[in-house]
Backbone and ligand atoms as CSV (ligand in chain L), in Angstrom:
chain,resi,resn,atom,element,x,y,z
A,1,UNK,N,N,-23.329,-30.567,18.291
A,1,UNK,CA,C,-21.989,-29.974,18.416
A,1,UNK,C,C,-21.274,-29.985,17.070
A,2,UNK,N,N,-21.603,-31.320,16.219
A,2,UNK,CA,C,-20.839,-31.174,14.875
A,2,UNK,C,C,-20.893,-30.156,14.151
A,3,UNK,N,N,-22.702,-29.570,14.094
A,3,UNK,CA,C,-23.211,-28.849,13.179
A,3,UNK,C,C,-22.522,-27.771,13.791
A,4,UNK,N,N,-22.558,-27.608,14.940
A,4,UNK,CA,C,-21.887,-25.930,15.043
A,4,UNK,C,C,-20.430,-25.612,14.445
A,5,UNK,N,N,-19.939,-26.643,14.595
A,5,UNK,CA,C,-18.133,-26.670,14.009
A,5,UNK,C,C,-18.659,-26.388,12.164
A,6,UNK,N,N,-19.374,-26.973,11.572
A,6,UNK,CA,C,-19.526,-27.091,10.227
A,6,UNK,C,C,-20.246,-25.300,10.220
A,7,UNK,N,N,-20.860,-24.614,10.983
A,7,UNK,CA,C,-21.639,-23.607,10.883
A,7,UNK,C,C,-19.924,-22.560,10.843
A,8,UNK,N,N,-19.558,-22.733,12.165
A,8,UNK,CA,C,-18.200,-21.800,12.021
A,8,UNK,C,C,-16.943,-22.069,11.231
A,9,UNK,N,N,-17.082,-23.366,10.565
A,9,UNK,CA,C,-16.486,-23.094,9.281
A,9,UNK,C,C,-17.008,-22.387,7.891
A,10,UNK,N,N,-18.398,-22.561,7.705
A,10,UNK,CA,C,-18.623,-21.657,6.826
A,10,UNK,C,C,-18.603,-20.699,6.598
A,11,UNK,N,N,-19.025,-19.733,7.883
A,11,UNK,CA,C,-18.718,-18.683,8.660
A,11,UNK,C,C,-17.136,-18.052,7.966
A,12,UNK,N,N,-16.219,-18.632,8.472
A,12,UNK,CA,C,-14.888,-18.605,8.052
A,12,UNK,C,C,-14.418,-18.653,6.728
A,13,UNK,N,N,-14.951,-19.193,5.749
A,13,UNK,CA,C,-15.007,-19.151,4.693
A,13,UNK,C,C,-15.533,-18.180,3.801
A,14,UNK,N,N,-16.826,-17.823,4.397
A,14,UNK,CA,C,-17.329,-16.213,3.734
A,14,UNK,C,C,-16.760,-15.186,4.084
A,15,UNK,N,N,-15.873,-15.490,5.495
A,15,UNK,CA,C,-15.537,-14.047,5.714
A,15,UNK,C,C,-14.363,-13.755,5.145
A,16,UNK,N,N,-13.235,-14.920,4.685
A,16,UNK,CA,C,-12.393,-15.184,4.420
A,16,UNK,C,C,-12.198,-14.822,2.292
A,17,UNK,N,N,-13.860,-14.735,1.806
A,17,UNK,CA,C,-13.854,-14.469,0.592
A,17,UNK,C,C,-13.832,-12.848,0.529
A,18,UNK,N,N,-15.023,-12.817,1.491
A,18,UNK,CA,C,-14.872,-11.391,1.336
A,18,UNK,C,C,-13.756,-10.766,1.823
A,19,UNK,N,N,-12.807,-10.901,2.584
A,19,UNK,CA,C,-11.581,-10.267,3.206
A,19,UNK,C,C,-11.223,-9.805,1.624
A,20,UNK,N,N,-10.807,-10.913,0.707
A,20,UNK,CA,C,-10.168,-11.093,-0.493
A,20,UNK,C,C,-10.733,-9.744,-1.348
A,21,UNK,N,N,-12.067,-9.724,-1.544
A,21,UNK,CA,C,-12.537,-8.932,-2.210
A,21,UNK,C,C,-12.630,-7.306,-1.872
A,22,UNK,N,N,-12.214,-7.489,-1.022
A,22,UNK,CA,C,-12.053,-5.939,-0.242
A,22,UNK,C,C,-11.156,-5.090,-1.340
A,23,UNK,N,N,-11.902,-4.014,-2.056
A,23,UNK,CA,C,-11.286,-2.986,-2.972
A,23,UNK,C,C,-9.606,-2.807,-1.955
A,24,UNK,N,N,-8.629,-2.557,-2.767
A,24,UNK,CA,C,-7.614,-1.795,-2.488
A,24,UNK,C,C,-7.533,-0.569,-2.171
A,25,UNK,N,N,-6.899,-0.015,-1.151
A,25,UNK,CA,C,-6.802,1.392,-1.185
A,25,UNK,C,C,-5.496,1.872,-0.484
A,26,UNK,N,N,-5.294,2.569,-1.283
A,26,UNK,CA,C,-4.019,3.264,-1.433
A,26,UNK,C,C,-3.489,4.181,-0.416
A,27,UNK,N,N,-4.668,4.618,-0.577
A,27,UNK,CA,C,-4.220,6.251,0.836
A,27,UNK,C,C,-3.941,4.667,2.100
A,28,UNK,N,N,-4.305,3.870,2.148
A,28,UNK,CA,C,-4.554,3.044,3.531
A,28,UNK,C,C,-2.880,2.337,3.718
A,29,UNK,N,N,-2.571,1.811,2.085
A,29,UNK,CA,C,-1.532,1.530,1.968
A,29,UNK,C,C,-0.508,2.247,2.392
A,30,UNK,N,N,-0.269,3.391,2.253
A,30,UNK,CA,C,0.555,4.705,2.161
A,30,UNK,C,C,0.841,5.013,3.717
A,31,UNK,N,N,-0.613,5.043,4.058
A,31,UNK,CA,C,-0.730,4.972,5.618
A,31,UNK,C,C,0.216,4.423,6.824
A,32,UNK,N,N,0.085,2.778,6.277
A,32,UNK,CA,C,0.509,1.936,6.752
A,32,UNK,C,C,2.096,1.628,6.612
A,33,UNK,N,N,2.380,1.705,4.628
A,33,UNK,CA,C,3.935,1.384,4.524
A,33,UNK,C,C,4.878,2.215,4.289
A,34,UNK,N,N,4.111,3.673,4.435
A,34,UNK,CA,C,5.616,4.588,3.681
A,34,UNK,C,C,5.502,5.664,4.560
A,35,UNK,N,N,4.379,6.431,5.747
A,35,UNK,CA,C,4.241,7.291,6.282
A,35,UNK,C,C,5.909,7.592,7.233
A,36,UNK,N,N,5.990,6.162,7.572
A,36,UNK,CA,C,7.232,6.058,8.676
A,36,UNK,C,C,8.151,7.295,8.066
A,37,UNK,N,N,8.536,7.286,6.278
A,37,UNK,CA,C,9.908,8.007,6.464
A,37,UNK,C,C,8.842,9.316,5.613
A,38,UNK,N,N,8.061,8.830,5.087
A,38,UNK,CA,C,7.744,10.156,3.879
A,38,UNK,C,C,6.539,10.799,4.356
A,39,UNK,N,N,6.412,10.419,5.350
A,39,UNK,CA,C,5.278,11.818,6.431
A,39,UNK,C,C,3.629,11.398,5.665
A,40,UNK,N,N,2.606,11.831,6.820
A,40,UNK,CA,C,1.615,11.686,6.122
A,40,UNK,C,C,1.167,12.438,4.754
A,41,UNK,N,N,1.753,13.454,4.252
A,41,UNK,CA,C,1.708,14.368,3.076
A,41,UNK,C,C,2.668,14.132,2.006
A,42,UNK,N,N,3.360,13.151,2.694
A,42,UNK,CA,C,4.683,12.499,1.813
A,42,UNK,C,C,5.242,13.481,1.781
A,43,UNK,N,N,5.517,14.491,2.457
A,43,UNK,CA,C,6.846,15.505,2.404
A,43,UNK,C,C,7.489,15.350,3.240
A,44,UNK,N,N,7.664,14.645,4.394
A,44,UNK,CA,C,8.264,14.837,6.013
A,44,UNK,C,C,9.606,14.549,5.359
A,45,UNK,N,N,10.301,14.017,4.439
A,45,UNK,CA,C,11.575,13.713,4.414
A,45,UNK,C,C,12.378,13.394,5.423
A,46,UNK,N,N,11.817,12.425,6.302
A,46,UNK,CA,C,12.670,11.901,6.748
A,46,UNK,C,C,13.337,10.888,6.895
A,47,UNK,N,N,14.713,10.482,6.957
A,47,UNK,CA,C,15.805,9.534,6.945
A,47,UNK,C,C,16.025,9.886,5.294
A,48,UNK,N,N,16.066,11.311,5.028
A,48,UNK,CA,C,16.668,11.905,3.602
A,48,UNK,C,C,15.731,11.245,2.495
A,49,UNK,N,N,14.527,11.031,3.075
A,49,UNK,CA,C,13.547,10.596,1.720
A,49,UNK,C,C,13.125,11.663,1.194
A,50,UNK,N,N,13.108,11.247,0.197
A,50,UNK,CA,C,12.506,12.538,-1.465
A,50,UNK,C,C,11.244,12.776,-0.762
A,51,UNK,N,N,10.571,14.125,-1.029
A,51,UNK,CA,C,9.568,14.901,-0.886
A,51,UNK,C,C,8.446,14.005,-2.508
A,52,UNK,N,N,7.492,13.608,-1.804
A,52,UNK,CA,C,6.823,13.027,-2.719
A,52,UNK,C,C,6.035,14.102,-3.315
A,53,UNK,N,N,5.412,14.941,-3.033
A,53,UNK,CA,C,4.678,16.619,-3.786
A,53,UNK,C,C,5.479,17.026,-4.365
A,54,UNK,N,N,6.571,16.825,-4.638
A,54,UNK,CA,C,7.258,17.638,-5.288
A,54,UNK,C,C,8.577,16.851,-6.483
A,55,UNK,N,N,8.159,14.983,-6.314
A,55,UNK,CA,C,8.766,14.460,-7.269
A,55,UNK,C,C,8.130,14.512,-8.486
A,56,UNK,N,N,9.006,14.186,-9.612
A,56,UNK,CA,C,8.002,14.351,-11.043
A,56,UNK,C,C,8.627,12.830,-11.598
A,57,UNK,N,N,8.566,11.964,-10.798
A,57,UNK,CA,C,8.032,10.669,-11.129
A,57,UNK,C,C,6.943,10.334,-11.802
A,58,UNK,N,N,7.069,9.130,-12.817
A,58,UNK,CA,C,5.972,8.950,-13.315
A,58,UNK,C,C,4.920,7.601,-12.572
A,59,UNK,N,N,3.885,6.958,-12.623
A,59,UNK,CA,C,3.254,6.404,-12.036
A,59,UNK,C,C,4.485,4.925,-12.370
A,60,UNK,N,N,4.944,4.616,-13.166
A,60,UNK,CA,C,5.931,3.596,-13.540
A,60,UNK,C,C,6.891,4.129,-12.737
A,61,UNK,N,N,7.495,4.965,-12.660
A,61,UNK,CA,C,8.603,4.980,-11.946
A,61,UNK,C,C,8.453,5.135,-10.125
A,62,UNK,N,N,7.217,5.401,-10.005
A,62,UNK,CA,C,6.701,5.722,-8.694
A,62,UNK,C,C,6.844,3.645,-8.269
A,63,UNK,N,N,5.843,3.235,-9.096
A,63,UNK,CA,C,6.010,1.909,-8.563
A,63,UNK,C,C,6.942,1.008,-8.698
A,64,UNK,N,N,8.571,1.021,-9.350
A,64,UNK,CA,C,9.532,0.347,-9.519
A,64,UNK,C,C,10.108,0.994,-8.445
A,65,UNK,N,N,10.243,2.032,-7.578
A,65,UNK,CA,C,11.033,2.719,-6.483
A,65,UNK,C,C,10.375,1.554,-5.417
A,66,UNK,N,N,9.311,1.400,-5.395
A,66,UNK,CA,C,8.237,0.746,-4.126
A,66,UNK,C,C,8.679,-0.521,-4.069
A,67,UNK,N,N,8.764,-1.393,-5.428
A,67,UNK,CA,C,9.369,-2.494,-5.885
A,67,UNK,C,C,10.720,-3.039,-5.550
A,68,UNK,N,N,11.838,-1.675,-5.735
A,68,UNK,CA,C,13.339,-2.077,-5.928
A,68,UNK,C,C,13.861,-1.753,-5.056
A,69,UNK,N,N,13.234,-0.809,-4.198
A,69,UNK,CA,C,13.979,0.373,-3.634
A,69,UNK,C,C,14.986,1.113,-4.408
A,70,UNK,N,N,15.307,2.457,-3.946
A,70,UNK,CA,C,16.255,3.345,-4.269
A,70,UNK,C,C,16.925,3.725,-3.172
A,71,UNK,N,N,18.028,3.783,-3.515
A,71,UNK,CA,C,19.227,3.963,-2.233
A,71,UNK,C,C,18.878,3.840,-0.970
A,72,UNK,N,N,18.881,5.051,-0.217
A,72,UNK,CA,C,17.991,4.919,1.127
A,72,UNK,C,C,17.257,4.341,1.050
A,73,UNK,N,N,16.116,4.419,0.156
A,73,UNK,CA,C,15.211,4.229,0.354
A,73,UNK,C,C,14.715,2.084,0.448
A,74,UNK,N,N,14.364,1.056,1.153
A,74,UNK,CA,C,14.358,-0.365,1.103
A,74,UNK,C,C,12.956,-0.313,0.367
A,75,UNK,N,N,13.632,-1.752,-0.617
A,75,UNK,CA,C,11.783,-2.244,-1.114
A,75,UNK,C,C,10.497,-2.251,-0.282
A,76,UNK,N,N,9.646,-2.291,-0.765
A,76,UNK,CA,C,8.287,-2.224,0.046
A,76,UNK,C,C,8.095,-3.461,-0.398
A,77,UNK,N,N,7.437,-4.663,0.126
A,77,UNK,CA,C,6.972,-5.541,-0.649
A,77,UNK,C,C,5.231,-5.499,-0.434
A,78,UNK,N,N,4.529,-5.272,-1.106
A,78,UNK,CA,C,3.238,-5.852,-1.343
A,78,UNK,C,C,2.707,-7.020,-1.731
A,79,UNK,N,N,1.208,-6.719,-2.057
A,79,UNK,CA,C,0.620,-8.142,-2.250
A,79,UNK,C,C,0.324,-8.401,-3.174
A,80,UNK,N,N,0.294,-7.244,-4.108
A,80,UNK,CA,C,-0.547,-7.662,-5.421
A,80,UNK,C,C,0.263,-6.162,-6.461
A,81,UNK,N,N,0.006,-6.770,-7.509
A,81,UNK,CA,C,0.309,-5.438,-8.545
A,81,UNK,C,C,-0.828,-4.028,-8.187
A,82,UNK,N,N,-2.094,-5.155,-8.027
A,82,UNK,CA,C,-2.983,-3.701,-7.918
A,82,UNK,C,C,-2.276,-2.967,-6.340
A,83,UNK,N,N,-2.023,-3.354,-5.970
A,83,UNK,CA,C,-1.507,-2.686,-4.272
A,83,UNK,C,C,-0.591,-1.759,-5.035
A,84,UNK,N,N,0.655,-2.559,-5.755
A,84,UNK,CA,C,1.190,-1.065,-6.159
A,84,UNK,C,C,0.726,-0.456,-7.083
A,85,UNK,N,N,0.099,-0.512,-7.576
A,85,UNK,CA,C,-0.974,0.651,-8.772
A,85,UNK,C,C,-1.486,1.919,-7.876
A,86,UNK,N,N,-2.576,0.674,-6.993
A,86,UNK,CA,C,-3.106,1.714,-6.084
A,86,UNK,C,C,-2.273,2.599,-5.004
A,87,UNK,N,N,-1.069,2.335,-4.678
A,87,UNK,CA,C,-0.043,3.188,-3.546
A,87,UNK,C,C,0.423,4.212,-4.531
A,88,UNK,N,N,0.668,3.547,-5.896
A,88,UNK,CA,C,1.592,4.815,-6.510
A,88,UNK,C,C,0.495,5.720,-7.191
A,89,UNK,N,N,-0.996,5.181,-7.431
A,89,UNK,CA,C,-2.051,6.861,-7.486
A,89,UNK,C,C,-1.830,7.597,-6.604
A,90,UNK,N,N,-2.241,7.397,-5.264
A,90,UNK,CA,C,-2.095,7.817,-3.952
A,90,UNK,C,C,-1.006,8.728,-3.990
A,91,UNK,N,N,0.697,8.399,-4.778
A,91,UNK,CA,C,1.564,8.943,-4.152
A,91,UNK,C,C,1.042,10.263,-5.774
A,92,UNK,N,N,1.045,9.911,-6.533
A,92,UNK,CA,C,0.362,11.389,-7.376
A,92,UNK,C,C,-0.531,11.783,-6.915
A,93,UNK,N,N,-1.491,11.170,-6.300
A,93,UNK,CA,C,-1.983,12.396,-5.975
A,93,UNK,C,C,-2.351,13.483,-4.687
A,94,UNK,N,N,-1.043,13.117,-4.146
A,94,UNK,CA,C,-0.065,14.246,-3.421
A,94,UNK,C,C,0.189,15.729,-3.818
A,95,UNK,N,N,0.511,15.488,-5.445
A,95,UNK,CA,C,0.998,16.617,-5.999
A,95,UNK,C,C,0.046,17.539,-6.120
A,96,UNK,N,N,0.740,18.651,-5.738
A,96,UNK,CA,C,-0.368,20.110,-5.736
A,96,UNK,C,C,-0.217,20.790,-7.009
L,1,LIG,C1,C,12.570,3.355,5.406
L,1,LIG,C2,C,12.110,4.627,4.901
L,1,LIG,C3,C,11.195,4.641,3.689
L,1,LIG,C4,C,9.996,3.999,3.516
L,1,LIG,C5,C,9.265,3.065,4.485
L,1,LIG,C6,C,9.513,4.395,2.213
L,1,LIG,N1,N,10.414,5.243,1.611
L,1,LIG,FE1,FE,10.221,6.077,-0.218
L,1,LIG,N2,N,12.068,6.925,-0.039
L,1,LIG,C7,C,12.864,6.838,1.072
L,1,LIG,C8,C,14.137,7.498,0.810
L,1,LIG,C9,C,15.290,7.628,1.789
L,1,LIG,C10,C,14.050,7.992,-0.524
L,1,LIG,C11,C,15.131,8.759,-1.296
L,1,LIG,C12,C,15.934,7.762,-2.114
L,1,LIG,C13,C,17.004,8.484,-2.912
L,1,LIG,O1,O,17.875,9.114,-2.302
L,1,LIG,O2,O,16.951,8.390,-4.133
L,1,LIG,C14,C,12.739,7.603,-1.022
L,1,LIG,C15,C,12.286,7.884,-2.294
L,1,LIG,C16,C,11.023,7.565,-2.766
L,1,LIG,C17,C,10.536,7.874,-4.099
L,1,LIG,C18,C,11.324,8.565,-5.202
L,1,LIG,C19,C,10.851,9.972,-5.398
L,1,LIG,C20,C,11.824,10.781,-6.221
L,1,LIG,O3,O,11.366,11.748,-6.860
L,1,LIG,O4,O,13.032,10.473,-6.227
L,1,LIG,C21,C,9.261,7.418,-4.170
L,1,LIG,C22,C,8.298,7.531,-5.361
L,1,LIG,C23,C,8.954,6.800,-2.897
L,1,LIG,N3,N,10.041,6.905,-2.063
L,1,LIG,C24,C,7.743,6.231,-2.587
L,1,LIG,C25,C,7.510,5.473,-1.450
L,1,LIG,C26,C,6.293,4.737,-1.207
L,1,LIG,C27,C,5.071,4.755,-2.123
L,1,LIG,C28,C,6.459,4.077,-0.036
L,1,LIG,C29,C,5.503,3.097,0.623
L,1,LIG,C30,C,5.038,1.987,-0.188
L,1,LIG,C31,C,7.781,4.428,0.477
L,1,LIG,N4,N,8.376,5.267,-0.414
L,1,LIG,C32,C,8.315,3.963,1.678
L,1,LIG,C33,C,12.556,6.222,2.264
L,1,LIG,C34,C,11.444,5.425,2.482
C-alpha cells in the first residue's frame, strides 16, 4: 500500500512538470480572457471595446493595455510575461 502512495506521487510530480512546460498559446489565451468583450475576431466591440483588426497598437502597447487596463477596459492578469507576449501576437495577428 505504501509503494502505491509513493507510485502516485511520482505520478503527480511528472505530470505536474510537464503541466509547467506546456508551450504558451495565445489564440487559447485570447480564447479564454478577452473573447467575453472583444469577440472571437476581436472585433465584436462589445461593452465599447476597441475593434482589435483595426487598432494600430504596437505589440508594447498591446501588452501594457492587458497589464493596466484602459478605461473600460479592466487589467487582465496573467501568469507569466511570456502569456502576455504570446496574447498580444495573437492580438496582431488579427490584423488583416
Ligand atoms: C471586460 C471587457 C474586456 C476584456 C475581458 C478585455 N478587454 Fe480589451 N478592451 C475593452 C474595452 C472596453 C476597450 C476600450 C478601452 C478604451 O476605451 O480605450 C479595450 C481595449 C483594448 C485594447 C486597445 C486597442 C486600441 O487600439 O485602443 C487592446 C489592445 C485590448 N483591449 C486587448 C485585450 C486583450 C488582449 C484582452 C485579453 C487578455 C482584453 N483586451 C480583454 C474591454 C475588454
Amino acid at each position: 500500500m505504501k509503494q502505491y502512495y509513493i507510485i502516485v506521487f511520482i505520478l503527480l510530480v511528472l505530470f505536474s512538470c510537464g503541466e509547467n512546460k506546456k508551450p504558451v498559446d495565445g489564440k487559447q489565451l485570447f480564447l479564454t480572457r478577452c473573447i467575453t468583450c472583444h469577440g472571437t475576431d476581436g472585433n465584436a466591440g462589445l461593452a465599447g471595446s476597441a475593434k482589435l483588426g483595426t487598432s494600430t497598437y504596437t505589440k508594447e502597447q498591446i501588452m501594457n493595455t492587458v497589464k493596466n487596463g484602459q478605461k473600460a477596459m479592466p487589467k487582465v492578469d496573467l501568469e507569466s510575461e511570456e502569456e502576455y507576449q504570446a496574447v498580444a501576437d495573437y492580438v496582431l495577428s488579427l490584423r488583416k
